[in-house]
VEXDOPA-450389 format. One record per residue (C-alpha): residue number from 1; residue in three letters; x, y, z. Coordinates in Angstrom, 3 decimals, decimal comma, m for minus. Layout:
VEXDOPA-450389
PT    nr   rest          X          Y          Z
PT   NUM    ALA          X          Y          Z
...
This chain:
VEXDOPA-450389
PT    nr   rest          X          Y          Z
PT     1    UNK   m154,245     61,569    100,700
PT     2    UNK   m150,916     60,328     99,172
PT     3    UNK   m149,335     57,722    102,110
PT     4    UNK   m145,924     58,641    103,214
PT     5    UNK   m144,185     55,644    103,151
PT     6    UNK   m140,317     54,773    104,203
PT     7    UNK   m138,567     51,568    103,443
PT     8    UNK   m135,621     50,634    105,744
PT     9    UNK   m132,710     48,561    103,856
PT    10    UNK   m129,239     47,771    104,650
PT    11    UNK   m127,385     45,834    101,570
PT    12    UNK   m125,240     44,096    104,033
PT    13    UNK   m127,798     42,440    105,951
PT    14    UNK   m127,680     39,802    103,145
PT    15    UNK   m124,080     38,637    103,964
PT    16    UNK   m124,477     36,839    106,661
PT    17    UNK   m125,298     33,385    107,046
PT    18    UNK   m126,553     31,012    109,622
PT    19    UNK   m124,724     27,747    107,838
PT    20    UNK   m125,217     26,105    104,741
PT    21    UNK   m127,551     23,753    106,056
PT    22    UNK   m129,817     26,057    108,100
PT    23    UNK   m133,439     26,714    106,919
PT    24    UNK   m132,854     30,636    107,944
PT    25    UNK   m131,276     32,471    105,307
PT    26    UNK   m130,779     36,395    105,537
PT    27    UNK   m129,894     36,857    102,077
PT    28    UNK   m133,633     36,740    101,114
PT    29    UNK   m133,864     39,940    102,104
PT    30    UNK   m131,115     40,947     98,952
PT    31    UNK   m133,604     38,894     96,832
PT    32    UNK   m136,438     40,895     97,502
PT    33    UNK   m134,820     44,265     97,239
PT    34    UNK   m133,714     43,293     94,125
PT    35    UNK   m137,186     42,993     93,197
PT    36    UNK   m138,177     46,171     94,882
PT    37    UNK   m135,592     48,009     92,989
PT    38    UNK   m136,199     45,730     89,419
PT    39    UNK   m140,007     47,211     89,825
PT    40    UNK   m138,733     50,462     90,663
PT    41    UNK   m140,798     50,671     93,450
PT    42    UNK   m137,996     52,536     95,588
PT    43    UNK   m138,440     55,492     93,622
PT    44    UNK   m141,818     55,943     94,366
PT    45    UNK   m141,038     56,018     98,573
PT    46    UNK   m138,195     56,968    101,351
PT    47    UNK   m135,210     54,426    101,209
PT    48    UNK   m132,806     54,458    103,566
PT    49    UNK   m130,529     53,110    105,150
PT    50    UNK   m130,758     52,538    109,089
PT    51    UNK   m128,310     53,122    112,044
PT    52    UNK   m127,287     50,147    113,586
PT    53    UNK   m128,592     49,816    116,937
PT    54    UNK   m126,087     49,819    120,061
PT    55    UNK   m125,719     47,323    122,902
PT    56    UNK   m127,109     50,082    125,145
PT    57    UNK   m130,162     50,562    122,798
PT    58    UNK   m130,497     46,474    122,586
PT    59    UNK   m130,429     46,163    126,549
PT    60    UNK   m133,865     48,655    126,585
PT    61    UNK   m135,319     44,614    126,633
PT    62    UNK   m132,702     42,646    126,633
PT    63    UNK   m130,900     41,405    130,049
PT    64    UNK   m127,150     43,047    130,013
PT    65    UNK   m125,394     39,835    130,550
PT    66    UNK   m127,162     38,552    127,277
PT    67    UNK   m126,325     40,980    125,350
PT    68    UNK   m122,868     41,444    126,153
PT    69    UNK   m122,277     37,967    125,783
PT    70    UNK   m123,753     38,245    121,798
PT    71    UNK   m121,675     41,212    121,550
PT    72    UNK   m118,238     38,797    121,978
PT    73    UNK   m119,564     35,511    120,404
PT    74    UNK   m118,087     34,054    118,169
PT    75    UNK   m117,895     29,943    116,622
PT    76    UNK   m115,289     29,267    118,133
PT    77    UNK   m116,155     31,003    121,710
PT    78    UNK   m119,451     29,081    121,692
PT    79    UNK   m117,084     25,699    120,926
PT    80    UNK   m114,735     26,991    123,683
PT    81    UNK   m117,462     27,861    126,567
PT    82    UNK   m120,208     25,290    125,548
PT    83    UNK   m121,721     25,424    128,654
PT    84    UNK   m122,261     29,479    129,034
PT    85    UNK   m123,323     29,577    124,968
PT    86    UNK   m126,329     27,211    125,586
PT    87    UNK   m127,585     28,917    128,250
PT    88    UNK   m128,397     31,764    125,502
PT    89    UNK   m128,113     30,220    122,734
PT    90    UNK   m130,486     27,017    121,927
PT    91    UNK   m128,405     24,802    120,250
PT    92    UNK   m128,798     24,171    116,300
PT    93    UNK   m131,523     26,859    116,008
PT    94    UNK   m129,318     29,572    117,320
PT    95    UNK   m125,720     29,092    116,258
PT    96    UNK   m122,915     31,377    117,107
PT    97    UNK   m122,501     32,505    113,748
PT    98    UNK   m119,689     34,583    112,218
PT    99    UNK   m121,614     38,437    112,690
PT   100    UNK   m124,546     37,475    114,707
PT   101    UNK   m123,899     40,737    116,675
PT   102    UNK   m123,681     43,105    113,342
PT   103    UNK   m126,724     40,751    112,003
PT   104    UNK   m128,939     41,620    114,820
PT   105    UNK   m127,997     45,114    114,520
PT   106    UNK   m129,470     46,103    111,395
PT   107    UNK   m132,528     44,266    111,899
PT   108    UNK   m133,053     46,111    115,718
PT   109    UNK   m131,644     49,576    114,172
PT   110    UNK   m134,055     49,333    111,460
PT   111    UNK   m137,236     48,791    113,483
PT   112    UNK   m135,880     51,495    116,443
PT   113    UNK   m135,126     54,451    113,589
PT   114    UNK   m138,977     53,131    111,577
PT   115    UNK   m140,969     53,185    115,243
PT   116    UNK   m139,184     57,095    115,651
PT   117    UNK   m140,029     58,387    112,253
PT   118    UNK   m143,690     57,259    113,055
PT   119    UNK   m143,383     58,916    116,774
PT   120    UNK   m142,353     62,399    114,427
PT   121    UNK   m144,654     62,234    111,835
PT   122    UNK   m142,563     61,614    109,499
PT   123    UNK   m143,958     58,589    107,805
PT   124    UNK   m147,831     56,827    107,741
PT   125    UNK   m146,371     53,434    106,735
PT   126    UNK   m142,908     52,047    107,531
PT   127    UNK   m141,171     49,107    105,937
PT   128    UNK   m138,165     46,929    107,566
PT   129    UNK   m138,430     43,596    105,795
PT   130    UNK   m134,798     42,436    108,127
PT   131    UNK   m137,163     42,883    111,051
PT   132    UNK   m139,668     40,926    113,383
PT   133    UNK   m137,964     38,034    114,847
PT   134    UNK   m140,300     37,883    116,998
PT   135    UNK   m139,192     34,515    119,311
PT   136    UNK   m135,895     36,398    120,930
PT   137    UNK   m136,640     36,376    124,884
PT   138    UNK   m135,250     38,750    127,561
PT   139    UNK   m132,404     36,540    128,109
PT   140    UNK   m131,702     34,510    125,052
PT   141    UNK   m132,242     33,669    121,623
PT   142    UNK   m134,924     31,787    120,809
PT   143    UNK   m136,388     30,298    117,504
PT   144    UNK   m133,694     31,782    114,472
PT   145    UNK   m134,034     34,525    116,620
PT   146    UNK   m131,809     36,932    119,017
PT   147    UNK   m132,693     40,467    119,130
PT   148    UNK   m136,607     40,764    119,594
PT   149    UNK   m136,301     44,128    117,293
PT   150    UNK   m140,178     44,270    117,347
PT   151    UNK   m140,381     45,187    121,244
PT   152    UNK   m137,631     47,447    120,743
PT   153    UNK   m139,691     49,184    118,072
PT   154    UNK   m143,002     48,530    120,166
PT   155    UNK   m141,309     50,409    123,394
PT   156    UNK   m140,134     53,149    121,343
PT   157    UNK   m143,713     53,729    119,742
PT   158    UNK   m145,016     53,653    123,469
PT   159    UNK   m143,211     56,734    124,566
PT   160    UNK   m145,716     58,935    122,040
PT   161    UNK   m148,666     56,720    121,743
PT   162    UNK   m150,872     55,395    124,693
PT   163    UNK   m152,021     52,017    122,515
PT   164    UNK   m150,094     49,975    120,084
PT   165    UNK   m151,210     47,276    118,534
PT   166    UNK   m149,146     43,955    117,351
PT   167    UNK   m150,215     42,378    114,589
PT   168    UNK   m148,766     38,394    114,000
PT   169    UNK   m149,478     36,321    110,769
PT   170    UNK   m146,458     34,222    110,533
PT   171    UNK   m147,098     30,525    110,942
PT   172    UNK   m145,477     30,682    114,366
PT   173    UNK   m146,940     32,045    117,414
PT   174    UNK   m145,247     35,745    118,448
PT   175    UNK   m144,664     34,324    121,596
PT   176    UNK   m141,612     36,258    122,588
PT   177    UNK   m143,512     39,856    121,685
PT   178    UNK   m146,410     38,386    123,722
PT   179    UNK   m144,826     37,603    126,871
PT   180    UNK   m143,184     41,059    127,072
PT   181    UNK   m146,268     42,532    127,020
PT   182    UNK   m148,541     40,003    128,922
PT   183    UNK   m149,065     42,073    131,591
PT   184    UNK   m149,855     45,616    130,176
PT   185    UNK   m152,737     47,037    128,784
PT   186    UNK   m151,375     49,188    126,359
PT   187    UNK   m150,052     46,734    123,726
PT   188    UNK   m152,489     44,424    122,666
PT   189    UNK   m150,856     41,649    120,363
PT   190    UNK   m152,998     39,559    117,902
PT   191    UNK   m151,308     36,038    116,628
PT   192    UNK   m152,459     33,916    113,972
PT   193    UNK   m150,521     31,021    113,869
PT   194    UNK   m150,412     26,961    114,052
PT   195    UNK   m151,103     25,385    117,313
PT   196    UNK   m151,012     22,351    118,333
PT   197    UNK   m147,480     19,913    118,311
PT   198    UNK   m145,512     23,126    116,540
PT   199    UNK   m142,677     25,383    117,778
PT   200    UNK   m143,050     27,360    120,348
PT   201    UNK   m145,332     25,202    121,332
PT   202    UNK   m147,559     28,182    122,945
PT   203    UNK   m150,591     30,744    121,808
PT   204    UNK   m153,210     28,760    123,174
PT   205    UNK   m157,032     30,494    122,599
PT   206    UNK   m157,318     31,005    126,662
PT   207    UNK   m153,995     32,415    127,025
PT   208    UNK   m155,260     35,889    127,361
PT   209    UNK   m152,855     37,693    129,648
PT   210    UNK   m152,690     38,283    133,310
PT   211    UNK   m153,168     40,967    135,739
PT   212    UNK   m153,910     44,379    133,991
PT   213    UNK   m152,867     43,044    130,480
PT   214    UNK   m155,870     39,998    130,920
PT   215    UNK   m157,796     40,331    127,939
PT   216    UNK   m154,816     41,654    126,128
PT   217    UNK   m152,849     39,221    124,266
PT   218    UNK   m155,376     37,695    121,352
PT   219    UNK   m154,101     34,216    120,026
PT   220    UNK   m155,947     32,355    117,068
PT   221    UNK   m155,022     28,921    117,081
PT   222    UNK   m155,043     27,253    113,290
PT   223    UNK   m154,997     23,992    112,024
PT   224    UNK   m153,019     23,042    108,782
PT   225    UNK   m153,251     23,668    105,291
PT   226    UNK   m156,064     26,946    105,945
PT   227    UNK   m156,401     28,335    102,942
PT   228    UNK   m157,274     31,824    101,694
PT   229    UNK   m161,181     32,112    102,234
PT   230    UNK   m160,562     30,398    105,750
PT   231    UNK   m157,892     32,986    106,093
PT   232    UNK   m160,033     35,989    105,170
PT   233    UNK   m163,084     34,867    107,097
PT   234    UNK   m161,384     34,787    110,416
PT   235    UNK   m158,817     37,328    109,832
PT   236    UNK   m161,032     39,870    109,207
PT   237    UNK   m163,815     40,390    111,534
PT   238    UNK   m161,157     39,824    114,120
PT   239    UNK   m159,282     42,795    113,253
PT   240    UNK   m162,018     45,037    112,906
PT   241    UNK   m163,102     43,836    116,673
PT   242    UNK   m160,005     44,968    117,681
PT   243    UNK   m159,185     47,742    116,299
PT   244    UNK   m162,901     48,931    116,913
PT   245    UNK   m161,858     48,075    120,875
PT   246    UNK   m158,746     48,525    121,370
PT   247    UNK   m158,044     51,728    119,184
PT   248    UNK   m154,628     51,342    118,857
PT   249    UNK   m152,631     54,339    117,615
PT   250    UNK   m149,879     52,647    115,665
PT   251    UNK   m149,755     49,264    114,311
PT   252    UNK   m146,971     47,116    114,429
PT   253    UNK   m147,698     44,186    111,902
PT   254    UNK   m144,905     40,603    111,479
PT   255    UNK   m145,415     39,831    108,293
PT   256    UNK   m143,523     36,224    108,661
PT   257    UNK   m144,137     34,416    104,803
PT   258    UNK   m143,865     31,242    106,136
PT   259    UNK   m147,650     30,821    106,590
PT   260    UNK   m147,411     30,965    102,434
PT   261    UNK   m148,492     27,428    100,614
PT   262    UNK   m145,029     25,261     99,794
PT   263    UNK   m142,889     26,791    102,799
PT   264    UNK   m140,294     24,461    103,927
PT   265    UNK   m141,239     24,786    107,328
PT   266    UNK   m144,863     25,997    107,396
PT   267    UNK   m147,975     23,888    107,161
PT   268    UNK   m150,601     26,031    105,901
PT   269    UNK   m151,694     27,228    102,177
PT   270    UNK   m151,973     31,046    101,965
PT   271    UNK   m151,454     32,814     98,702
PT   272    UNK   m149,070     35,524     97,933
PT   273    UNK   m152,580     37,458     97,589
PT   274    UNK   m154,452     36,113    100,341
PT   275    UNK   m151,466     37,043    102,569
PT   276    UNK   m151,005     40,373    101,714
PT   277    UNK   m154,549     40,755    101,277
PT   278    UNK   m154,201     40,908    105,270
PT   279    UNK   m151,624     43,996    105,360
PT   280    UNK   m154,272     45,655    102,777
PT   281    UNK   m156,972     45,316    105,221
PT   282    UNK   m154,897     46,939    107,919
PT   283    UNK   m154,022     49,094    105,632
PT   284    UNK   m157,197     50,424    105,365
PT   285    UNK   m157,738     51,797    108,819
PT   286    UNK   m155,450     54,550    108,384
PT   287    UNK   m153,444     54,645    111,192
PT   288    UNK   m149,800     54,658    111,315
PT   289    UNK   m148,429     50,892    110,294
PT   290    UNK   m145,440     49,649    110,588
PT   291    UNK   m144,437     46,341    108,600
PT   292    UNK   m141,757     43,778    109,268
PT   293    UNK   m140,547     40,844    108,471
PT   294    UNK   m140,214     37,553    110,462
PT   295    UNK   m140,330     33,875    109,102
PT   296    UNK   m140,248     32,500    105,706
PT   297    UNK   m137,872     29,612    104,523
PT   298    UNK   m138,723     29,074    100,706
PT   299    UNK   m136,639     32,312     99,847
PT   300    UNK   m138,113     32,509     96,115
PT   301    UNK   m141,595     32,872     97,584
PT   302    UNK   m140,386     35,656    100,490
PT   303    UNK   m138,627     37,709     98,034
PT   304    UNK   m141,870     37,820     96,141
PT   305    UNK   m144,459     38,064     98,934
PT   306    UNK   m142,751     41,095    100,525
PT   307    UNK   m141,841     42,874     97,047
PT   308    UNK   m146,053     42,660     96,727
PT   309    UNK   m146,343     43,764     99,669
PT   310    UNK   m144,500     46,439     99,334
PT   311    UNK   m146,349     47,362     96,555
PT   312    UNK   m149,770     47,155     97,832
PT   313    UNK   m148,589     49,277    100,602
PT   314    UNK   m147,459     51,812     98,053
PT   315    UNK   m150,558     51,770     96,040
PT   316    UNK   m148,761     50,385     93,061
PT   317    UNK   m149,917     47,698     89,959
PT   318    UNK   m147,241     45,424     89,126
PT   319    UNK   m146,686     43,471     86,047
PT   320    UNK   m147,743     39,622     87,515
PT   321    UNK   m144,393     38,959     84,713
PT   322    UNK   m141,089     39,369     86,423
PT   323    UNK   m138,427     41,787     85,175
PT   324    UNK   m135,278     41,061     84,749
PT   325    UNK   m133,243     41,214     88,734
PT   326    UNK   m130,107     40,407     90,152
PT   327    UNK   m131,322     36,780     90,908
PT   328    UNK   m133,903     35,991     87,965
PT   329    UNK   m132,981     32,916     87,815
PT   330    UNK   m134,297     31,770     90,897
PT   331    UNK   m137,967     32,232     90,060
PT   332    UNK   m138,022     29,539     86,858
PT   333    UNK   m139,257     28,547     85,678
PT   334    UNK   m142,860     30,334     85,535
PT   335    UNK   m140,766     33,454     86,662
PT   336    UNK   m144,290     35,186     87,744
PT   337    UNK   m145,014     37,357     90,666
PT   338    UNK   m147,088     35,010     92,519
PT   339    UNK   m147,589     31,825     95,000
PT   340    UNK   m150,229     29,883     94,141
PT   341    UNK   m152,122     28,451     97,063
PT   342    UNK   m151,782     24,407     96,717
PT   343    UNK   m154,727     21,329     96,665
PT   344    UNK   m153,595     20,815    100,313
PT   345    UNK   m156,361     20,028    102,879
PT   346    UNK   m157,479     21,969    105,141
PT   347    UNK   m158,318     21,008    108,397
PT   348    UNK   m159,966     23,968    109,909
PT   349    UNK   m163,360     22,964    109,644
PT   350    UNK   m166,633     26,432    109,543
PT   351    UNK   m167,594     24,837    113,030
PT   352    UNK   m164,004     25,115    114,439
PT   353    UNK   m163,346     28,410    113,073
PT   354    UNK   m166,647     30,100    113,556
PT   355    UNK   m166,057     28,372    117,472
PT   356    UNK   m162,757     30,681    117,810
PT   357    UNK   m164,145     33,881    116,813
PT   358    UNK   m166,967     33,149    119,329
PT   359    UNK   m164,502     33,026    122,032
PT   360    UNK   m162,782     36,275    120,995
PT   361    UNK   m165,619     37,566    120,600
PT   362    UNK   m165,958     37,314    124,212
PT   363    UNK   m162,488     38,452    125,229
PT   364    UNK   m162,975     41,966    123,364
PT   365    UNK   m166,732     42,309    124,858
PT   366    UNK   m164,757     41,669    128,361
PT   367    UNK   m162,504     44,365    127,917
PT   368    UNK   m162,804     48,118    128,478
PT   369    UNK   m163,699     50,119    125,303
PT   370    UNK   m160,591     52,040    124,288
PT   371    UNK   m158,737     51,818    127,695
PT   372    UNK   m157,719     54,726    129,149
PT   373    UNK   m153,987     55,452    129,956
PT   374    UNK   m152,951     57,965    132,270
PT   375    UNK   m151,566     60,691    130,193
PT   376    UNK   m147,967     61,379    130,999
PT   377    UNK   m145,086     64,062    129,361
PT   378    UNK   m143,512     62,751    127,006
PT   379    UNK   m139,920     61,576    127,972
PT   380    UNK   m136,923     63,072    125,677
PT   381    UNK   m136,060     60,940    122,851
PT   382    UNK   m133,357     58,523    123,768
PT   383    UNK   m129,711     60,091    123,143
PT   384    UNK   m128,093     58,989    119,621
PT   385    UNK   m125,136     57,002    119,472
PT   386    UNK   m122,708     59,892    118,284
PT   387    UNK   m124,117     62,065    121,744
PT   388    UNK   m121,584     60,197    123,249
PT   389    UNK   m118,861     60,800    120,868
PT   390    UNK   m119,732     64,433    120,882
PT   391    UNK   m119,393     64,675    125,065
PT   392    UNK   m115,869     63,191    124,682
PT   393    UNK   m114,892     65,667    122,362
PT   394    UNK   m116,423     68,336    125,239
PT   395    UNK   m114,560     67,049    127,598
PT   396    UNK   m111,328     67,123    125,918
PT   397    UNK   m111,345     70,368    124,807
PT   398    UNK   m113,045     71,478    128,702
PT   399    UNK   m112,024     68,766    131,461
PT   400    UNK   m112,738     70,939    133,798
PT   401    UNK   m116,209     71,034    133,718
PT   402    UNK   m116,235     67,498    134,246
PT   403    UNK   m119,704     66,929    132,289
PT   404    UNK   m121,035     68,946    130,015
PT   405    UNK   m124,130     70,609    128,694
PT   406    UNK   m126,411     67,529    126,996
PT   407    UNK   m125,556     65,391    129,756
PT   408    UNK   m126,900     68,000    132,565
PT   409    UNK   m129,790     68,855    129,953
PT   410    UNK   m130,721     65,332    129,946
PT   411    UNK   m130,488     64,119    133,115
PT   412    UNK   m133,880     64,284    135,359
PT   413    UNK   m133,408     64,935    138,895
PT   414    UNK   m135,233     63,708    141,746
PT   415    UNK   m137,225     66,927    143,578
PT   416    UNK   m135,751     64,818    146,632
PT   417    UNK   m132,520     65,456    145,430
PT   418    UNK   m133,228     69,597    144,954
PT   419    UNK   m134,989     70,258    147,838
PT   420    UNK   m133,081     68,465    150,875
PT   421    UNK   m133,609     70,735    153,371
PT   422    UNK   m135,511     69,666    156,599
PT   423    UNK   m136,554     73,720    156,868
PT   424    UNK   m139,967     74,631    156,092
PT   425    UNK   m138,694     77,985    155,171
PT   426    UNK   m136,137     76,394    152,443
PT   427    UNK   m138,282     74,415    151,129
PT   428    UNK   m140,980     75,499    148,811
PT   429    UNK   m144,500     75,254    149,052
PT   430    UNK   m145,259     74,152    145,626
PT   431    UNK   m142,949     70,959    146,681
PT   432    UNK   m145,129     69,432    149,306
PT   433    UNK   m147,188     67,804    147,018
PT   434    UNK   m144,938     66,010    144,424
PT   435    UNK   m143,224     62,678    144,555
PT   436    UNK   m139,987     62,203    143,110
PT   437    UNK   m139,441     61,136    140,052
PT   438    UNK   m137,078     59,653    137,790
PT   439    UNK   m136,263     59,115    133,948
PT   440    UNK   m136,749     55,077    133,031
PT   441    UNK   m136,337     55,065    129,280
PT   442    UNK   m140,319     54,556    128,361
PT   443    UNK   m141,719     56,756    130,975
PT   444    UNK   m141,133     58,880    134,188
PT   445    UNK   m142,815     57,475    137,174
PT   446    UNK   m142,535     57,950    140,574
PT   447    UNK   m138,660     56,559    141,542
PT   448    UNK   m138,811     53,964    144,212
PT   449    UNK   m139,228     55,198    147,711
């Protein structure tokens, strides 16, 4: 069966910049829709363009404070108030950049709109290249990164699915998606990623999780310069121990390039192919995947990588020569569709290696067989942006009513609240029973007592 597949773009998303001198640089996202578009592989799936996502939609993870304060910030703010800016932002990583606000919008609104059109049924495969900065934290930025758009998209997907699974192969560990979900067993997140003297500086092997979510959080600690067979030979039987364990019902997958050979960051020596050999394979269980971004700092090499990938995802051949694109002259001067792994060495020896997947071999044999989650309604999708607009204009027109038909539809009422009468005779039987309960955004559970 023919894969739906929908690609999130915003053109804009390319206009912003981080400063000349920093190693992030948005407009590699342009670069590879200009690919996309140059191989006409848009025609051949859903393109559009995504919402951007609200403060109120951000703050779902994020702390309020944090958020409002990116909403405001600007250069010179951040110069002004040095000493409130770095305790969110971390100095040279983060800056305050002209847009950072609008930046982090398009990436979060993409992955919120691709994690609902999975929820509906309305795609098998999503794309949001902007997506998966996966170092933002609860209460700052972290890493190039400010709004974790990945738990946004992750929290969203939980609302229909009991398991999701998150899926890391960026050269860093996916240490900010990991800690919001260290304690829960119904995200399990899989990192493979460079350990050992390397930002963030975490993803150790026995980091597992804690309390209901031990056994949860997978890490797979690599050495430099692995290469593609390495890659494959660990990559591999670990995901199909997962996914034969876990049974996760959507897939959320970073697809950070800066695990490619040459990055100016990375230290190890994937392939174009040998990397998205990896979203193939996951590919290939056929359950709903969604595909993001993340790192990658040699922008040539990105824009290629995810253009592939987008390809394989579509089930498309692609002429290895490049057509002619809005920035051909970037890719001289072989201009070819491919990263060539390098004569790098690797330092992940068969013992080490075969060692790791001996210990997670372990951690999946320790953990229940497809968990089972309590079953629970499932919660009204969150109100759009222009719900809002649309009560004002209510109220105008009828400010006597004071609120108006959504907002009583949507609101969930505490029995307590209904049935406050200390008579047995008012009250009704069926009530005696229940706890009350109250609408928290990713589930109803019982409200505090």
């Amino acid at each position: 069966m023919k894969k739906r597949i929908t690609y999130y773009y915003d053109e804009e998303v390319g206009n912003y910049t981080y400063g000349y001198n920093h190693p992030m640089k948005p407009f590699r996202m342009r670069m590879a829709h200009s690919l996309v578009a140059a191989y006409e592989l848009d025609k051949k799936m859903n393109v559009i363009r995504p919402t951007r996502a609200s403060g109120l939609q951000m703050t779902r993870f994020h702390s309020d404070d944090y958020v409002e304060f990116l909403s405001r910030v600007t250069p010179e703010l951040a110069e002004q108030e040095p000493e409130r800016a770095s305790v969110y932002l971390s100095g040279e990583d983060c800056p305050a950049f002209d847009g950072v606000f609008e930046f982090s919008s398009i990436s979060a609104g993409g992955s919120i709109a691709g994690a609902k059109r999975i929820n509906h049924g309305d795609s098998d495969i999503v794309i949001n290249w902007a997506g998966g900065l996966h170092h933002a934290k609860k209460g700052a930025a972290s890493g190039f990164c400010y709004i974790n758009d990945i738990v946004l998209a992750i929290l969203e997907l939980l609302r229909y699915h009991q398991r999701v699974l998150y899926l890391d192969i960026d050269v860093h560990h996916g240490d900010g998606v990991e800690e919001a979900f260290y304690t829960t067993d119904r995200v399990m997140s899989v990192s493979f990623h460079k350990y050992g003297d390397f930002f963030p500086g975490t993803g150790h092997l026995d980091d597992v999780g804690v309390a209901k979510g031990k056994g949860y959080a997978v890490n797979v600690p690599l050495r430099d310069g692995i290469d593609d067979d390495s890659y494959r030979g660990i990559f591999q039987p670990i995901m199909r121990m997962v996914m034969e364990r876990f049974r996760p019902g959507a897939i959320v997958m970073q697809c950070g390039t800066d695990s490619l050979s040459g990055d100016r960051i990375g230290c190890f020596n994937l392939s174009m192919k040998g990397h998205a050999a990896c979203v193939e394979f996951m590919k290939s269980f056929n359950v709903p995947l969604f595909c993001l971004g993340g790192g990658g700092y040699t922008i040539r090499n990105v824009a290629r990588t995810w253009a592939y990938e987008t390809s394989v995802l579509l089930g498309a051949e692609l002429d290895p020569v490049l057509p002619y694109n809005d920035y051909y002259d970037f890719y001289g001067p072989e201009f070819r569709l491919d990263v060539p792994a390098s004569n790098m060495d690797n330092a992940n020896t068969r013992e080490y290696l075969e060692k790791v997947m001996a210990c997670i071999g372990e951690q999946m044999r320790a953990i229940p067989h497809a968990p089972s989650v309590l079953m629970q309604e499932v919660p009204r999708d969150w109100p759009e942006d222009s719900d809002a607009e649309a009560d004002d204009e209510v109220m105008d027109l009828q400010p006597e009513t004071k609120v108006t038909r959504r907002q009583r539809d949507a609101r969930v009422v505490p029995l307590a609240e209904v049935y406050d009468s200390d008579s047995d005779d008012d009250e009704p039987a069926a009530s005696q029973g229940f706890a009350a309960y109250r609408h928290t955004g990713t589930a109803t559970r019982p409200a505090k007592q």
